[in-house]
C-alpha positions as CSV (number, residue, x, y, z in Angstrom):
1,X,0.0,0.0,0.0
2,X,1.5,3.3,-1.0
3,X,1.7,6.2,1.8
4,X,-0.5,8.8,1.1
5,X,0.2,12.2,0.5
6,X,-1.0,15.0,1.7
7,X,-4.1,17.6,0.3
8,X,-2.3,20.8,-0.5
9,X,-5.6,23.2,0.2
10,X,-5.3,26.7,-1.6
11,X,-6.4,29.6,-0.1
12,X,-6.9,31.7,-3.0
13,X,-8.3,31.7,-6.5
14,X,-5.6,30.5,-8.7
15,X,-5.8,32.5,-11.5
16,X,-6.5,31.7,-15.2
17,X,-4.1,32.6,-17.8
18,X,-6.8,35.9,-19.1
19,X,-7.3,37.1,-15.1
20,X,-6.7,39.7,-13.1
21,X,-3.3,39.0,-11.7
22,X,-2.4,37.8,-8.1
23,X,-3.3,39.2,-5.0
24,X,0.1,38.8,-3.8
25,X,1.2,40.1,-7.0
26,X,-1.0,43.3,-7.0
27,X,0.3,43.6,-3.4
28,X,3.7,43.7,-4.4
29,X,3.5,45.9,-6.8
30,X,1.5,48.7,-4.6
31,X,4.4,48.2,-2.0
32,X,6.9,48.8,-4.8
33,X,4.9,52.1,-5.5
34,X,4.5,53.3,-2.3
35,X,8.3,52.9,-1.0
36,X,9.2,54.4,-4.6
37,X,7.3,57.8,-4.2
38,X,7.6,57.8,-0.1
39,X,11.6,57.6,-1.2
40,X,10.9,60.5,-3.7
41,X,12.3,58.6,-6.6
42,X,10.5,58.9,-9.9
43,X,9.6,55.5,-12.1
44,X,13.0,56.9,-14.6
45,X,15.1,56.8,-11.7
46,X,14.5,54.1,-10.1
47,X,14.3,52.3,-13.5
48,X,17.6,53.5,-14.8
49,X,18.6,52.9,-11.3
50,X,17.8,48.8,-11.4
51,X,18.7,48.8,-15.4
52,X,15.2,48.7,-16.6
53,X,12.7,50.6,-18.5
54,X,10.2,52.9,-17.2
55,X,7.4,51.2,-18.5
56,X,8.8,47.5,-17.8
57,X,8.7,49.6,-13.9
58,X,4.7,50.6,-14.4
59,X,4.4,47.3,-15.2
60,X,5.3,45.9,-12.1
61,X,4.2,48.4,-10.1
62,X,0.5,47.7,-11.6
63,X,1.0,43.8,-11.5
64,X,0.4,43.3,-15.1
65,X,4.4,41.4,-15.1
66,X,5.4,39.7,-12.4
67,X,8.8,40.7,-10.6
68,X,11.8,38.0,-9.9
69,X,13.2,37.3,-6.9
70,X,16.3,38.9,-8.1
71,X,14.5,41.9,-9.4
72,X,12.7,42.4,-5.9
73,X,16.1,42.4,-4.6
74,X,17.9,44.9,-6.8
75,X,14.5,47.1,-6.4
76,X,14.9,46.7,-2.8
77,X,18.6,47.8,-2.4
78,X,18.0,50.8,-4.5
79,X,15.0,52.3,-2.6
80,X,17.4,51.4,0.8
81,X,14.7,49.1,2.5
82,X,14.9,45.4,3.0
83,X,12.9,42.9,0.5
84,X,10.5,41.9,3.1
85,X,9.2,45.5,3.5
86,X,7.4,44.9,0.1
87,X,6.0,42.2,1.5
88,X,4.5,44.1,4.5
89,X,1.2,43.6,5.4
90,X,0.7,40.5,2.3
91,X,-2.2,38.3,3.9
92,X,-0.8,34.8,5.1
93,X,2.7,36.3,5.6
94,X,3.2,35.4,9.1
95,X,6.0,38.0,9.9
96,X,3.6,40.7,9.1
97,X,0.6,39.1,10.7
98,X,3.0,39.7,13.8
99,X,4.1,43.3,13.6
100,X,3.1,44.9,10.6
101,X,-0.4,46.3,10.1
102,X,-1.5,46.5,6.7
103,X,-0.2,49.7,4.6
104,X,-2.9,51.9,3.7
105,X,-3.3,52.6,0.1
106,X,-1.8,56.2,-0.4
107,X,-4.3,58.7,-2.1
108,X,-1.4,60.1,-3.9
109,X,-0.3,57.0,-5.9
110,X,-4.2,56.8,-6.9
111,X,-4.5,60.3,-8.5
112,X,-0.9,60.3,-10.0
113,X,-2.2,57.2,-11.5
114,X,-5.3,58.7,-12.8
115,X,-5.7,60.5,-16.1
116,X,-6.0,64.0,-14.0
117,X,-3.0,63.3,-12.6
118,X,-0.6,62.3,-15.5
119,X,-2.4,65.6,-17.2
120,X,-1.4,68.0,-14.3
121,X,2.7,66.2,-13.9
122,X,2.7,66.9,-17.6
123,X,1.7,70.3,-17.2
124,X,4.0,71.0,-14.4
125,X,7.1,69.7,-16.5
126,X,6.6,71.9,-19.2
127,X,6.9,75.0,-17.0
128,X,10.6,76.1,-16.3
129,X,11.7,74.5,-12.4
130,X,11.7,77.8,-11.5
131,X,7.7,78.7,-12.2
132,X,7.2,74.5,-11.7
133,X,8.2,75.4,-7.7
134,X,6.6,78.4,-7.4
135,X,3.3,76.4,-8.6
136,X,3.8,73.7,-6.2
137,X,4.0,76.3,-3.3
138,X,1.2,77.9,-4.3
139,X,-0.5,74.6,-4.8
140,X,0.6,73.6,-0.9
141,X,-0.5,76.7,0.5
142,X,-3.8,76.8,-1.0
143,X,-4.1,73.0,0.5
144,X,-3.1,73.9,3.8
145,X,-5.5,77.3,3.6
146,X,-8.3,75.3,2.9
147,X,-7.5,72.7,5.6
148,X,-7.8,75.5,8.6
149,X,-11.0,76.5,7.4
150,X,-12.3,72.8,7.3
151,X,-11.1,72.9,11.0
152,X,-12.7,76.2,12.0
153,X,-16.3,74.6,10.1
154,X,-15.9,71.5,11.9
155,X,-14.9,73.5,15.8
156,X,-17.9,75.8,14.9
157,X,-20.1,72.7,14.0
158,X,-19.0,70.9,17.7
159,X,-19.0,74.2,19.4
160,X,-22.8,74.6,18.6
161,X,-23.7,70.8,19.1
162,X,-21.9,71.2,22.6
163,X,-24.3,74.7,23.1
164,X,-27.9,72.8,22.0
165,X,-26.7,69.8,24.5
166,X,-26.3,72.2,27.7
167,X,-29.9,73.3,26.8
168,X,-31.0,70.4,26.6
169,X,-30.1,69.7,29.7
């Protein structure tokens, strides 16, 4: 009688050859992102930086190719973080179950990535650095204008539901 062996159970879809591509690869790929533009390095230099195209990079950042061990490594290196920080957070990774928390996805990657967003970097690259810095200030203070007046609405909107519950009382 021949020993058995044992039922491998997957815990995920596998997926076809036309699906979306992996979780884990997806995952990857947003980590890749995020420590990219947290490291303020653009796709180029990072790219140039590993010895690959820019677009080979936007591929792997968006999971459409998958990235090799060795490529994960050299990507590593040259953002200055070790490999399993782009693991962070990956479901069933049982490092990460144990002190990492799940990254959250950054807003920022989301609307560079959106057509709005490639349309305003290419605007701000045709303007001389100069003017392109001067824009971004503006840009920053207007942000940071419009996020004290959001507090002031929202300390005026507690202030009075604070006021009706003392009549209340």
């Amino acid at each position: 009688m021949k020993p058995q062996r044992p039922v491998l159970l997957r815990t995920t879809r596998k997926p076809t050859v036309e699906s979306d591509p992996h979780p884990a690869d997806r995952h990857v790929g947003r980590q890749i992102a995020t420590v990219r533009v947290q490291s303020d390095v653009s796709q180029g230099q990072l790219a140039r930086a590993i010895g690959i195209s820019f677009q080979q990079l936007q591929k792997y950042e968006n999971a459409r190719n998958r990235v090799s061990a060795s490529m994960l490594y050299e990507i590593a290196t040259s953002l200055g973080v070790p490999v399993s920080r782009l693991f962070e957070g990956l479901p069933g990774n049982d490092e990460s179950r144990e002190r990492a928390r799940p990254l959250p996805v950054d807003e920022r990657l989301e609307f560079i990535a959106s057509a709005e967003g490639r349309h305003l970097i290419e605007g701000l690259m045709n303007l001389p650095p100069r003017v392109r810095g001067r824009v971004s200030s503006l840009i920053a203070a207007l942000g940071e204008e419009l996020a004290l007046l959001d507090k002031k609405d929202d300390d005026e909107a507690a202030g009075e539901t604070a006021q009706g519950d003392r009549r209340v009382s």
